[in-house]
C-alpha positions, 0 to 999 in steps of 0.5 A: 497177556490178560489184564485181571480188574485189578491191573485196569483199576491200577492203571485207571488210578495212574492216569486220573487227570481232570484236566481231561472232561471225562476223568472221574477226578474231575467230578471229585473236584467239583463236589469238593470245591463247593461252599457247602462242602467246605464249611460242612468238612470245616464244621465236623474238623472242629473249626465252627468258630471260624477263629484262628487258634481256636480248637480244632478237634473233630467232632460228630455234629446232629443235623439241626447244629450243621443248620444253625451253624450254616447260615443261608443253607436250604434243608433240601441242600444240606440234606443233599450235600451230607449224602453225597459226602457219605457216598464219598466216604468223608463223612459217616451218618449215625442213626441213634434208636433214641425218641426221637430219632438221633442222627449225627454226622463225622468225618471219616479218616479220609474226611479229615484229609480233605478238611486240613485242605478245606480249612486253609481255604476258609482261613484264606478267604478269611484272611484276605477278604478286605484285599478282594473288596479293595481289590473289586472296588477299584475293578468297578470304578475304573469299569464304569 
């Protein structure tokens, strides 16, 4: 029996496993899990207030609105970060031929899945940040 390309990308996709070193999930879930990621994804799903309840309706962002918004991120970060999330096929880069130059970034449908993931785990560091530092408080007296 011949396996076509498409059976052996079928059953790659059936047997994705990171918990195995060499599954290509495994680099996904390292991209997606970091800080820059989050808040990127978190940022284009509409939730730059970081409120509860705010408005939540996606929206495309320029660059420079995803700097101001970011506080801490280097350019050379952010600049490989929105790369990476396009080459990912979460988010889309528009080139406006305007003077200057207009570049924005959107999520893609498939951006908007992972920010519904990515927004719960903003909203739970968020929610539950006095719990850590109480929490690590009494870890580092009782260390010492």
């Amino acid at each position: 029996m011949t396996t076509t390309k498409a059976d052996k990308k079928a059953q790659a996709k059936a047997e994705y496993n990171a918990f195995l070193a060499v599954c290509p999930s495994r680099q996904l879930l390292d991209r997606i899990s970091d800080k820059w990621v989050v808040l990127i994804l978190c940022a284009l799903g509409g939730d730059a207030s970081g409120q509860p309840g705010a408005s939540h309706a996606p929206k495309a962002m320029r660059y420079s609105e995803l700097a101001r918004l970011l506080a801490g991120v280097s350019q050379k970060m952010l600049t490989q970060t929105l790369r990476a999330l396009e080459r990912d096929g979460l988010l889309t880069r528009t080139v406006t031929p305007t003077v200057p130059v207009t570049v924005t970034y959107e999520l893609t449908d498939l951006g908007l899945t992972l920010h519904h993931l990515t927004r719960g785990l903003r909203q739970w560091a968020q929610t539950h940040m006095d719990q850590v530092l109480t929490s690590r408080e009494k870890h580092d007296a009782g260390a010492s």
